[in-house]
PDB file of N, CA, C and O in Angstrom:
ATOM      1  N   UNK A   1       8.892  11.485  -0.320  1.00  0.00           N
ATOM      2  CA  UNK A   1       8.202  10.209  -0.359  1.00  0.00           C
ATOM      3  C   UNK A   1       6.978  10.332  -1.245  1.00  0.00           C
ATOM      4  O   UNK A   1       6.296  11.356  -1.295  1.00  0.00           O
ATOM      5  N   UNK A   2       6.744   9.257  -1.927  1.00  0.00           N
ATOM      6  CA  UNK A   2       5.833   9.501  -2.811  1.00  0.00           C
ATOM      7  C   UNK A   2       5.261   7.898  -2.668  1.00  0.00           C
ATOM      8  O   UNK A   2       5.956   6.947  -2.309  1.00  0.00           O
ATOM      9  N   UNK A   3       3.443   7.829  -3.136  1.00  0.00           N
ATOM     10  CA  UNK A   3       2.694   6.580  -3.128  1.00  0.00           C
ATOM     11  C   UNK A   3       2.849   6.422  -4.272  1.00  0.00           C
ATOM     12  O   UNK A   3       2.919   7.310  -5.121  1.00  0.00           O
ATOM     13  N   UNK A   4       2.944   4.939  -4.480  1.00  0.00           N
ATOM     14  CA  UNK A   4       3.308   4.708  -5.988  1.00  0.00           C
ATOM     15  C   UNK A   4       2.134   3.469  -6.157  1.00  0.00           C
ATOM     16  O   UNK A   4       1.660   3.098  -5.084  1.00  0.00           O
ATOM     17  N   UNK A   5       1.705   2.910  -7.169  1.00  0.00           N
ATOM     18  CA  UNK A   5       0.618   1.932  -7.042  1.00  0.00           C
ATOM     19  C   UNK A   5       1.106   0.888  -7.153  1.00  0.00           C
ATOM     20  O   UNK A   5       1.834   0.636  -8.113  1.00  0.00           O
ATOM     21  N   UNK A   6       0.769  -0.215  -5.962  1.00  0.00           N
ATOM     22  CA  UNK A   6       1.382  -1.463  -6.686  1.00  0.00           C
ATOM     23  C   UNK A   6       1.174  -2.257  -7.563  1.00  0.00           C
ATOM     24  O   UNK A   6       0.398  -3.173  -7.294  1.00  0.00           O
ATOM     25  N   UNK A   7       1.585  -2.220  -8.479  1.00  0.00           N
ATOM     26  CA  UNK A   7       1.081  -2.826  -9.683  1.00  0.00           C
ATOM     27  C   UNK A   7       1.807  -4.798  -9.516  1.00  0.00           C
ATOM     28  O   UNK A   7       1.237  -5.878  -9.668  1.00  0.00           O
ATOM     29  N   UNK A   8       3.102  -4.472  -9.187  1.00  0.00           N
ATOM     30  CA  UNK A   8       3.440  -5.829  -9.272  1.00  0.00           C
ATOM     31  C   UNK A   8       2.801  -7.291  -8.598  1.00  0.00           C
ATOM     32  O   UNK A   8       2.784  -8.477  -8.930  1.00  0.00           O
ATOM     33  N   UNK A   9       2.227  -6.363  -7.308  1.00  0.00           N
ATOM     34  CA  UNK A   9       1.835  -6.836  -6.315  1.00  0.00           C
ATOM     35  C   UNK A   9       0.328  -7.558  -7.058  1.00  0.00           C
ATOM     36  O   UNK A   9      -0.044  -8.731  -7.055  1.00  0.00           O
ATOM     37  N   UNK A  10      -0.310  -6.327  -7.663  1.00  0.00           N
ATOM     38  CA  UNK A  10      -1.303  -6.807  -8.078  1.00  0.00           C
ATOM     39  C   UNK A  10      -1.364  -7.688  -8.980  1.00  0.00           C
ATOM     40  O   UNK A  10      -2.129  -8.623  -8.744  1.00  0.00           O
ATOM     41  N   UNK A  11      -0.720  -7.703 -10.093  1.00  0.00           N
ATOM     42  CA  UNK A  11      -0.565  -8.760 -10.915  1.00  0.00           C
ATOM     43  C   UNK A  11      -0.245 -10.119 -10.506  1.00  0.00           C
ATOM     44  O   UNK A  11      -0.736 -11.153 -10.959  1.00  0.00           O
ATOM     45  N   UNK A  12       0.566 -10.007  -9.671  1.00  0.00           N
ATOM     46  CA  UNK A  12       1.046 -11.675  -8.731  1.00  0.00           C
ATOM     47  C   UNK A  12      -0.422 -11.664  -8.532  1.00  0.00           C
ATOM     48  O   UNK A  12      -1.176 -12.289  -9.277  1.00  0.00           O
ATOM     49  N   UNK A  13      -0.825 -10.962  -7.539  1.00  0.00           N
ATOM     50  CA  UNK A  13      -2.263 -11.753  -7.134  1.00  0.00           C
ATOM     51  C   UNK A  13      -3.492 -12.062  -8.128  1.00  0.00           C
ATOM     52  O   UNK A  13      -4.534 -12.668  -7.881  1.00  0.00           O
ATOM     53  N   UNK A  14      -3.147 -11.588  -9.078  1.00  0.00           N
ATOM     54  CA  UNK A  14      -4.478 -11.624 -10.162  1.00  0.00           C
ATOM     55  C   UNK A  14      -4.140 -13.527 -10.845  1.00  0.00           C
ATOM     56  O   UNK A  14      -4.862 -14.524 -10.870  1.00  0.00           O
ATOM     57  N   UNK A  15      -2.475 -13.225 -11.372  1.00  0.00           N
ATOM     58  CA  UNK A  15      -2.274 -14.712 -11.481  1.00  0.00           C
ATOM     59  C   UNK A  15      -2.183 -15.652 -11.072  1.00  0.00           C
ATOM     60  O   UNK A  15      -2.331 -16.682 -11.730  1.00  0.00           O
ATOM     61  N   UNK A  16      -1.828 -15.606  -9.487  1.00  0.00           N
ATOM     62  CA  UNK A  16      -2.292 -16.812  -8.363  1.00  0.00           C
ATOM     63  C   UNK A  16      -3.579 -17.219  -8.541  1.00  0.00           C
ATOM     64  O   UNK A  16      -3.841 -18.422  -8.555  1.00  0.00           O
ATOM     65  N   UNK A  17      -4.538 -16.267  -8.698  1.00  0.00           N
ATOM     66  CA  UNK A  17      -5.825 -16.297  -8.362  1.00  0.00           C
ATOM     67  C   UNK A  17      -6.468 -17.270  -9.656  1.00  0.00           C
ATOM     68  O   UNK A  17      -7.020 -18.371  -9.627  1.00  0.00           O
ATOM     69  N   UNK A  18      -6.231 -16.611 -10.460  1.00  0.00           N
ATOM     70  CA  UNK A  18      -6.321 -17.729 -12.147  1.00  0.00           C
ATOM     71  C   UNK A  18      -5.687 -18.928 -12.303  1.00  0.00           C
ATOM     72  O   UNK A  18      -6.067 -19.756 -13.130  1.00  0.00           O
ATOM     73  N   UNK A  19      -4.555 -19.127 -11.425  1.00  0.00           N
ATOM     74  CA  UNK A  19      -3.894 -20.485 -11.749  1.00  0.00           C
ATOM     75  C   UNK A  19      -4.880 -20.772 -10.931  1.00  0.00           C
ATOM     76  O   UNK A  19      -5.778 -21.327 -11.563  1.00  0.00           O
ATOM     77  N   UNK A  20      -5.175 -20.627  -9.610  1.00  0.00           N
ATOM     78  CA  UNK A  20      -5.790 -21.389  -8.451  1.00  0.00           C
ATOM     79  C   UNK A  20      -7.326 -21.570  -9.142  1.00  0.00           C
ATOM     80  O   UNK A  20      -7.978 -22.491  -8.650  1.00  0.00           O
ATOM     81  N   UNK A  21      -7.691 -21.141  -9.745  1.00  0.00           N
ATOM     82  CA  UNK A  21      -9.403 -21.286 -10.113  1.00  0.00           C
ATOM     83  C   UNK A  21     -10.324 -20.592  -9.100  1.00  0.00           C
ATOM     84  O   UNK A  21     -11.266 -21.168  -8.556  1.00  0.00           O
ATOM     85  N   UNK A  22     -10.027 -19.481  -8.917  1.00  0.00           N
ATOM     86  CA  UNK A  22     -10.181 -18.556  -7.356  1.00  0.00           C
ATOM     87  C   UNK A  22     -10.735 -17.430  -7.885  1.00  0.00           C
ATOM     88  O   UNK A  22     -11.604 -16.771  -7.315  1.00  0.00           O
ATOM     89  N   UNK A  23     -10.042 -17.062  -9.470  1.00  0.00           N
ATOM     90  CA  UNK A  23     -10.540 -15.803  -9.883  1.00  0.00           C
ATOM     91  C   UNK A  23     -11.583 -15.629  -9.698  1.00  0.00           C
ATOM     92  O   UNK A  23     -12.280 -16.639  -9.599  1.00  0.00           O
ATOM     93  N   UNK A  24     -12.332 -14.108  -9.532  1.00  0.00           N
ATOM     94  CA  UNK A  24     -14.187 -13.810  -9.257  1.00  0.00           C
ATOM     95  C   UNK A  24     -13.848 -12.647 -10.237  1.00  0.00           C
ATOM     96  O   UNK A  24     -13.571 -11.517  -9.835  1.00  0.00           O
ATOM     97  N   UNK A  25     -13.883 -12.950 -11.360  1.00  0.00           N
ATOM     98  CA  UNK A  25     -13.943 -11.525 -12.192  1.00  0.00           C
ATOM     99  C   UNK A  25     -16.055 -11.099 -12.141  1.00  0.00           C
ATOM    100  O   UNK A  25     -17.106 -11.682 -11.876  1.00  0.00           O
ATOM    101  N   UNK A  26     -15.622  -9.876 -12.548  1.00  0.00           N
ATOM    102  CA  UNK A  26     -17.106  -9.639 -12.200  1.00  0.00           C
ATOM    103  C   UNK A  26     -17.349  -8.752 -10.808  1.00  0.00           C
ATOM    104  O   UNK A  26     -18.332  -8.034 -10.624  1.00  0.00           O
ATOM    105  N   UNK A  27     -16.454  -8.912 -10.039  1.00  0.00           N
ATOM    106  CA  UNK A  27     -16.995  -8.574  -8.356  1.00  0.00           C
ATOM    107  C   UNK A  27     -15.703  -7.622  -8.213  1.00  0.00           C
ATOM    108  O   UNK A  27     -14.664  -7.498  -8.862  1.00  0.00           O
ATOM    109  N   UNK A  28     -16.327  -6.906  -6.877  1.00  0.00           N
ATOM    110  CA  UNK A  28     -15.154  -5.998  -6.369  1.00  0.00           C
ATOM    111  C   UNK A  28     -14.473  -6.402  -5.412  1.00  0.00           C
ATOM    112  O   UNK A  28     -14.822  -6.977  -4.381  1.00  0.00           O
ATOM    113  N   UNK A  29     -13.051  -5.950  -5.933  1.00  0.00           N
ATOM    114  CA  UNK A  29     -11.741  -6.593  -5.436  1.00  0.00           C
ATOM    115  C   UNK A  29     -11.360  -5.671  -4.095  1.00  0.00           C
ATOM    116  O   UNK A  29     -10.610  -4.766  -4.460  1.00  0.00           O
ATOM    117  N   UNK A  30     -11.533  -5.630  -3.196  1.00  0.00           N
ATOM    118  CA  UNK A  30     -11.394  -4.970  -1.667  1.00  0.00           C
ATOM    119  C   UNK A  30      -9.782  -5.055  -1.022  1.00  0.00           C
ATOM    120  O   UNK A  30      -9.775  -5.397   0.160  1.00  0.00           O
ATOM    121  N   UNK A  31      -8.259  -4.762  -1.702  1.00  0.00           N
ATOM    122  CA  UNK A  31      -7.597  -4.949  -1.313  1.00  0.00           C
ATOM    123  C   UNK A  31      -7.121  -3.765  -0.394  1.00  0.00           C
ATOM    124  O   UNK A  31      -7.755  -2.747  -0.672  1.00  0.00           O
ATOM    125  N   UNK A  32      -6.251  -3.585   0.562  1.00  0.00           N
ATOM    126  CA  UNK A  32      -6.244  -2.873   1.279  1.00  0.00           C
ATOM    127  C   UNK A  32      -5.394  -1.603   1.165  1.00  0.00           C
ATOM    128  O   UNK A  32      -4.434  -1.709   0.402  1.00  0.00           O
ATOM    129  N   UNK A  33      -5.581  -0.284   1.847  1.00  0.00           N
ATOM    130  CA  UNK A  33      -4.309   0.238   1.187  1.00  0.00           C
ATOM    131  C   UNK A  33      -3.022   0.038   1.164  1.00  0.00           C
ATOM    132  O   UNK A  33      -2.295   0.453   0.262  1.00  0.00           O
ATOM    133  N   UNK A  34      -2.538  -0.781   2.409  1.00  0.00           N
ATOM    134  CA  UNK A  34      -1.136  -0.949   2.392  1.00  0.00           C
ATOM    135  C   UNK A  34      -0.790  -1.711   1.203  1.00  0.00           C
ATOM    136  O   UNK A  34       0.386  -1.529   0.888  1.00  0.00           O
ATOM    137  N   UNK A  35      -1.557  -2.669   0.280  1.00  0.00           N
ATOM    138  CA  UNK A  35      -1.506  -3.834  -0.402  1.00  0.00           C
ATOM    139  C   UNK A  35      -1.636  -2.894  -1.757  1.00  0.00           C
ATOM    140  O   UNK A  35      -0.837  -3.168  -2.652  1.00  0.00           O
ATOM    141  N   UNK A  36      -2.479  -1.913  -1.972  1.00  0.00           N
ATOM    142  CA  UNK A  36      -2.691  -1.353  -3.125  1.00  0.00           C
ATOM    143  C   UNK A  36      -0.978   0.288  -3.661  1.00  0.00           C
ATOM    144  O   UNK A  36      -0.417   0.628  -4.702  1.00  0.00           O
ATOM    145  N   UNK A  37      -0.898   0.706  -2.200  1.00  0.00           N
ATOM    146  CA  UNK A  37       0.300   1.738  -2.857  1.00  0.00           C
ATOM    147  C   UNK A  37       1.125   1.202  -1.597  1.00  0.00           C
ATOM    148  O   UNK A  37       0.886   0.560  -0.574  1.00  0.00           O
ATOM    149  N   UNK A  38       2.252   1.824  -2.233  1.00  0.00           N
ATOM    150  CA  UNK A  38       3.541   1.586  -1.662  1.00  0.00           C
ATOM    151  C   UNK A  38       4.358   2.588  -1.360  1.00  0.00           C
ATOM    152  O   UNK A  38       4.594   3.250  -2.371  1.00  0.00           O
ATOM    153  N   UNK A  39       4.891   2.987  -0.417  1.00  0.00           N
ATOM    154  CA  UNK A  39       5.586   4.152  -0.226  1.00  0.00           C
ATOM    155  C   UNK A  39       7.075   4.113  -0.836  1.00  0.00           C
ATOM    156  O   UNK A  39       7.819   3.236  -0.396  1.00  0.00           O
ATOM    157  N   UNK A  40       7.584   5.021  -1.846  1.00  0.00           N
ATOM    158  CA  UNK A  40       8.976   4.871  -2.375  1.00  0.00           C
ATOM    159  C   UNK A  40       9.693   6.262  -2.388  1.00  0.00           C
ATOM    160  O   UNK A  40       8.881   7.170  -2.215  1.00  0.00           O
ATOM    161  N   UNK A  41      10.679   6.586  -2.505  1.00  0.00           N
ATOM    162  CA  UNK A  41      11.524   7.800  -2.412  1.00  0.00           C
ATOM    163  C   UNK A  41      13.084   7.384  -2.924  1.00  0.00           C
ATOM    164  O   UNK A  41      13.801   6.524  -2.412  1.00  0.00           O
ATOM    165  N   UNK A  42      13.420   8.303  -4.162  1.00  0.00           N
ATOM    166  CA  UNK A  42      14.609   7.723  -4.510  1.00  0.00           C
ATOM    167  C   UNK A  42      14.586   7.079  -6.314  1.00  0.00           C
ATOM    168  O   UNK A  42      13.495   7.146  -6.880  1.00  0.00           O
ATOM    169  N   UNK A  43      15.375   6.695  -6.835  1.00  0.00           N
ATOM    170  CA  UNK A  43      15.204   6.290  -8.413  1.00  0.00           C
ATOM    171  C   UNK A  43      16.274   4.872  -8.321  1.00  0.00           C
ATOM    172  O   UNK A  43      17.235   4.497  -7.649  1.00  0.00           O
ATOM    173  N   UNK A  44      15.497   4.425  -9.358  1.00  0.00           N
ATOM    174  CA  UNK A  44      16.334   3.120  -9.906  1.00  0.00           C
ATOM    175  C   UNK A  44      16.797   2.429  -8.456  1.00  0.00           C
ATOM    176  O   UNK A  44      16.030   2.378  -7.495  1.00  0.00           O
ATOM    177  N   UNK A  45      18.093   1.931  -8.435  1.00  0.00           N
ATOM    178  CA  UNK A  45      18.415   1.002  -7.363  1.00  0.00           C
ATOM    179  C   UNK A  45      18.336   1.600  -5.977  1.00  0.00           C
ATOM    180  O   UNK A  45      18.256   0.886  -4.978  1.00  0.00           O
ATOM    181  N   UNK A  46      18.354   2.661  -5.939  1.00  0.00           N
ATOM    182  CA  UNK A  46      18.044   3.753  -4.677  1.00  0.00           C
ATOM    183  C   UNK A  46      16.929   4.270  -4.017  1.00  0.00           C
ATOM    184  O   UNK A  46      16.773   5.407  -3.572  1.00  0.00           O
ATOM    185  N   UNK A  47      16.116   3.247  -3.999  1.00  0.00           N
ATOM    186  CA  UNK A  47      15.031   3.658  -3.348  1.00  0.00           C
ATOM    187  C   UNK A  47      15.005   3.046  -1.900  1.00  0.00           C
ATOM    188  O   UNK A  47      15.683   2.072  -1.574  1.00  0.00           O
ATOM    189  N   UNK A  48      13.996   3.845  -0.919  1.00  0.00           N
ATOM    190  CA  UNK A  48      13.639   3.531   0.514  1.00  0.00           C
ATOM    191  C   UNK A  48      12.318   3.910   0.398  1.00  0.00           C
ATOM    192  O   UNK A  48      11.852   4.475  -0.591  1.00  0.00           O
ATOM    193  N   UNK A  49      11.732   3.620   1.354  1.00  0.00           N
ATOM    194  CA  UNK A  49      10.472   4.287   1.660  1.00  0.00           C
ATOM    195  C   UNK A  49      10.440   5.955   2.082  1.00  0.00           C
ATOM    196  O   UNK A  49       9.561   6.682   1.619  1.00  0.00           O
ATOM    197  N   UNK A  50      11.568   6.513   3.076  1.00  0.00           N
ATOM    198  CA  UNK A  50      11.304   7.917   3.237  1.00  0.00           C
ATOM    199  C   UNK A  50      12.718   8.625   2.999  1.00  0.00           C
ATOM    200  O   UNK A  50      13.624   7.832   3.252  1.00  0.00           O
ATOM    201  N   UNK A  51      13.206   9.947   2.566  1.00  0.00           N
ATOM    202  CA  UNK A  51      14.212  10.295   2.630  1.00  0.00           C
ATOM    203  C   UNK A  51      14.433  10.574   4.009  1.00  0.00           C
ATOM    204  O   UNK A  51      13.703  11.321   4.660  1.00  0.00           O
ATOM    205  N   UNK A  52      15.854   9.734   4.652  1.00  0.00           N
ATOM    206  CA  UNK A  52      16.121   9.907   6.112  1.00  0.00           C
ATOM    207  C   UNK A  52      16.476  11.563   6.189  1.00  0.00           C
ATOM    208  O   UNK A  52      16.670  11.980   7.330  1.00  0.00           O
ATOM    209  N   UNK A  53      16.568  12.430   5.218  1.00  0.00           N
ATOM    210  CA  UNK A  53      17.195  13.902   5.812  1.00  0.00           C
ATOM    211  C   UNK A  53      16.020  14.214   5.646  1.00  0.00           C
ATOM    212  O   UNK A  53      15.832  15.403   5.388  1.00  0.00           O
ATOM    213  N   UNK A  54      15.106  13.533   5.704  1.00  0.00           N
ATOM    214  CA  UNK A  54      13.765  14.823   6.082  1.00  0.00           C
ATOM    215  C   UNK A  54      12.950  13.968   7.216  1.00  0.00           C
ATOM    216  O   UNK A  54      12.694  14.303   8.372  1.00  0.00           O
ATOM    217  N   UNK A  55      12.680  12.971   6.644  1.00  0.00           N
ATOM    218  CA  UNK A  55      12.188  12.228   7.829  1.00  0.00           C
ATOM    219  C   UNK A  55      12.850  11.304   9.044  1.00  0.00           C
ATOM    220  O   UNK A  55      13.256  10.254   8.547  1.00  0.00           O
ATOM    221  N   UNK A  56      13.100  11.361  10.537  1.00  0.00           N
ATOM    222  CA  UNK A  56      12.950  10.677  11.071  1.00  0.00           C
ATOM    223  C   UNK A  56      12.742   9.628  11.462  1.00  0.00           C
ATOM    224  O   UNK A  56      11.710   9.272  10.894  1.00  0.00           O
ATOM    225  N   UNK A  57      13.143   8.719  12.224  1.00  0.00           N
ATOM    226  CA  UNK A  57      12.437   7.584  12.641  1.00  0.00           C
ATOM    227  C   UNK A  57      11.561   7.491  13.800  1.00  0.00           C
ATOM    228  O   UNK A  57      11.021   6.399  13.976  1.00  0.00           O
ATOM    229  N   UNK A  58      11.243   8.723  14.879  1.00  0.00           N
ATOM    230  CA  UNK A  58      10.179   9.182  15.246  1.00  0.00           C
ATOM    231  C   UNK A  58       8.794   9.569  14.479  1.00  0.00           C
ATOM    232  O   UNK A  58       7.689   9.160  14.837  1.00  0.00           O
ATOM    233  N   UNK A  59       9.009  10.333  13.486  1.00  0.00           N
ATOM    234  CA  UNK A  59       8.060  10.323  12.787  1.00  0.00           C
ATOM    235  C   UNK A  59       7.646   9.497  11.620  1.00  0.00           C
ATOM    236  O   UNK A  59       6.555   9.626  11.065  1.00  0.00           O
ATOM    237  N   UNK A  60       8.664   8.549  11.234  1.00  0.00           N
ATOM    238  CA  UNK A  60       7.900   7.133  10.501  1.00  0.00           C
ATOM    239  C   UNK A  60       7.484   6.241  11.485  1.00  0.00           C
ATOM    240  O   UNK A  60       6.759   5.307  11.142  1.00  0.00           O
ATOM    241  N   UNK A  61       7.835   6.373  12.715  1.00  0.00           N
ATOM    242  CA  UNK A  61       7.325   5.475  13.648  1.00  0.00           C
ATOM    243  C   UNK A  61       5.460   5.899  13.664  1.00  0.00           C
ATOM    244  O   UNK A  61       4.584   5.034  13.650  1.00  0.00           O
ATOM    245  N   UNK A  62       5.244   7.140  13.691  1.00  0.00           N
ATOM    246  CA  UNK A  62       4.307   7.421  13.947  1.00  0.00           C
ATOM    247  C   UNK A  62       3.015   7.292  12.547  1.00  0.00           C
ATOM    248  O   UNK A  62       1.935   6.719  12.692  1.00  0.00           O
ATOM    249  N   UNK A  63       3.492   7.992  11.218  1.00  0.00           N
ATOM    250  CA  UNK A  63       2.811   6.974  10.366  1.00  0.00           C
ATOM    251  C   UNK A  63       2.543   5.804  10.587  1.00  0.00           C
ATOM    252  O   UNK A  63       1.424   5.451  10.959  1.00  0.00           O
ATOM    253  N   UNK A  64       3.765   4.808  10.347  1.00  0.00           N
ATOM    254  CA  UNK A  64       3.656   3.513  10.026  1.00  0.00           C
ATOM    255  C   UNK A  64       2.149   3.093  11.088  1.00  0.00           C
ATOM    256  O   UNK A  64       1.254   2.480  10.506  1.00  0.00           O
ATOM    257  N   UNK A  65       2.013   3.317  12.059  1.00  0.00           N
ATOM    258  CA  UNK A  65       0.911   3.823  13.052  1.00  0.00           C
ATOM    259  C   UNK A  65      -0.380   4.092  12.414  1.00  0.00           C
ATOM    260  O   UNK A  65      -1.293   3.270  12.489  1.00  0.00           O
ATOM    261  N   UNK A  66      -0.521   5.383  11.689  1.00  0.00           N
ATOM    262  CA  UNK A  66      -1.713   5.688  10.814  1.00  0.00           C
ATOM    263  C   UNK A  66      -2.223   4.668   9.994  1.00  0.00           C
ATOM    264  O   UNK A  66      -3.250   3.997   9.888  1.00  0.00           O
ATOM    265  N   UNK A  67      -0.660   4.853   9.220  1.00  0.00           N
ATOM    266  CA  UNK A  67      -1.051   4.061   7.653  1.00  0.00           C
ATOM    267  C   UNK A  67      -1.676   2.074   8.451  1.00  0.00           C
ATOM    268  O   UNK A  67      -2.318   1.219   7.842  1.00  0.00           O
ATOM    269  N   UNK A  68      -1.300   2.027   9.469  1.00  0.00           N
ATOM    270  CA  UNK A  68      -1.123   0.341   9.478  1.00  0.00           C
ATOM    271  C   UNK A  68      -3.158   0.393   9.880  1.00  0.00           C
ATOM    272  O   UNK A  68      -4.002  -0.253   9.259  1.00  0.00           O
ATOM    273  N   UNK A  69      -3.529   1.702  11.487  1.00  0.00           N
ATOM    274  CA  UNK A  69      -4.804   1.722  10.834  1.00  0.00           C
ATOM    275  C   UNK A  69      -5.720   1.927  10.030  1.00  0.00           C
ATOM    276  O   UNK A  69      -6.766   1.280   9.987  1.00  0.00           O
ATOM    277  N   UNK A  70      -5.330   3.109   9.110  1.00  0.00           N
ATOM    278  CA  UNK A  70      -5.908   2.914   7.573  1.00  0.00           C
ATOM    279  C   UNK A  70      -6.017   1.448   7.460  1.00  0.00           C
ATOM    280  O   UNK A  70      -7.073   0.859   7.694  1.00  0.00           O
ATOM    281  N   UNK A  71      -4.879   0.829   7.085  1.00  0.00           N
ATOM    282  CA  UNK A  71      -5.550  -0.390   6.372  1.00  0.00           C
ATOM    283  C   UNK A  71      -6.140  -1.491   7.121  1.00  0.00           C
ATOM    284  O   UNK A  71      -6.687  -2.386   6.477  1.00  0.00           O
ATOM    285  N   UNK A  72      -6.108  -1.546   8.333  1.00  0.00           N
ATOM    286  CA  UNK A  72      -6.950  -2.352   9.091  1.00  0.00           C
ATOM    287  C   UNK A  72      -8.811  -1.713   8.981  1.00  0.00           C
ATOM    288  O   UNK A  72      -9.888  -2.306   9.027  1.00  0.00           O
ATOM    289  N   UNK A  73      -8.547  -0.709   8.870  1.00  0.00           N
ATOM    290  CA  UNK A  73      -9.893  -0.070   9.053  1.00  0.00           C
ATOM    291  C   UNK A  73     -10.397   0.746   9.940  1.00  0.00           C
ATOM    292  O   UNK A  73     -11.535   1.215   9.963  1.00  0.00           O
ATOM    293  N   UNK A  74      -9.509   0.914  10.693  1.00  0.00           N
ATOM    294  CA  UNK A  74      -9.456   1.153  12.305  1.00  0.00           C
ATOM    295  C   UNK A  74      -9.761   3.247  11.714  1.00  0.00           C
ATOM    296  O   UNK A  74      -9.669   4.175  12.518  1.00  0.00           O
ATOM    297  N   UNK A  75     -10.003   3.374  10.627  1.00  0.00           N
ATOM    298  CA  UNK A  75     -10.224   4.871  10.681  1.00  0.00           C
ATOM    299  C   UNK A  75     -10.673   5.271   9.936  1.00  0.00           C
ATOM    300  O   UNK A  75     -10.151   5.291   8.822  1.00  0.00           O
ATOM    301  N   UNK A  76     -12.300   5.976  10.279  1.00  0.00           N
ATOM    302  CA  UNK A  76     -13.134   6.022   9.557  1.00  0.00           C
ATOM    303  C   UNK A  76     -13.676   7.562   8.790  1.00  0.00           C
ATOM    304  O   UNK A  76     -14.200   8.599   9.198  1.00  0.00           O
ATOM    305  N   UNK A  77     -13.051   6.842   7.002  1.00  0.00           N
ATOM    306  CA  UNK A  77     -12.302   7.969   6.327  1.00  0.00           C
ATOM    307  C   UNK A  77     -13.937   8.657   5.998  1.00  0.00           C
ATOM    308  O   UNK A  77     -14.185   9.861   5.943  1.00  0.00           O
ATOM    309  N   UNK A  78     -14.947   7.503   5.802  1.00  0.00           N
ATOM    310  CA  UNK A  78     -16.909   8.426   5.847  1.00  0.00           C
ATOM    311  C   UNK A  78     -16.988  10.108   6.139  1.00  0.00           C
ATOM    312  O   UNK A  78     -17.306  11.043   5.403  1.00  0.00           O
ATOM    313  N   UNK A  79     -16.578  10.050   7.471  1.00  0.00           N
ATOM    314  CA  UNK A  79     -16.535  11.364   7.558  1.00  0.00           C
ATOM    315  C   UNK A  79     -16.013  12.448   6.819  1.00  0.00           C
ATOM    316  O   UNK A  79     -16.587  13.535   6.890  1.00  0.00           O
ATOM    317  N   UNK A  80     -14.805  12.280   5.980  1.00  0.00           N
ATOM    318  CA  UNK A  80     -14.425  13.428   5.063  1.00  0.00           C
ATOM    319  C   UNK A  80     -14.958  13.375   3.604  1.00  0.00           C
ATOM    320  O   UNK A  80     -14.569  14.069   2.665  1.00  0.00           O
ATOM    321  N   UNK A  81     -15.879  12.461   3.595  1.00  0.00           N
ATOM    322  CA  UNK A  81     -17.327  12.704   2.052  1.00  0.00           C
ATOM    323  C   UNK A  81     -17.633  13.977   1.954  1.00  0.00           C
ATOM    324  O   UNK A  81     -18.458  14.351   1.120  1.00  0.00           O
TER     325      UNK A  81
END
């Protein structure tokens, strides 16, 4: 499994934001991590998020867990500065 950046994601939102008259260029853009990378594993039409022969669904249960408080905020990364 590998984080990949979302780029597509971002671009939709950059152009919503410009059609809408919403854009704030100039300022910092605070999107979250789930919103910024994406978890992928696999090439071309074959991708998933984890390879099932290594990972589990016990243990993506338990990420999906982490990663969902990462991006809520719920874990406070300060401490490893």
């Amino acid at each position: 499994t590998s984080f990949v950046m979302n780029l597509r994601w971002m671009v939709n939102e950059l152009g919503h934001s410009v059609a809408a008259g919403t854009f704030a260029g100039g300022t910092e853009w605070s999107p979250t991590v789930k919103q910024l990378w994406v978890l992928t594993y696999g090439t071309g039409d074959q991708t998933t998020e984890f390879n099932s022969r290594l990972v589990d669904d016990q243990v993506k249960e338990k990420f999906a867990v982490v990663f969902d408080d990462l991006a809520a905020g719920k874990i406070d990364l300060n401490q490893y500065k």
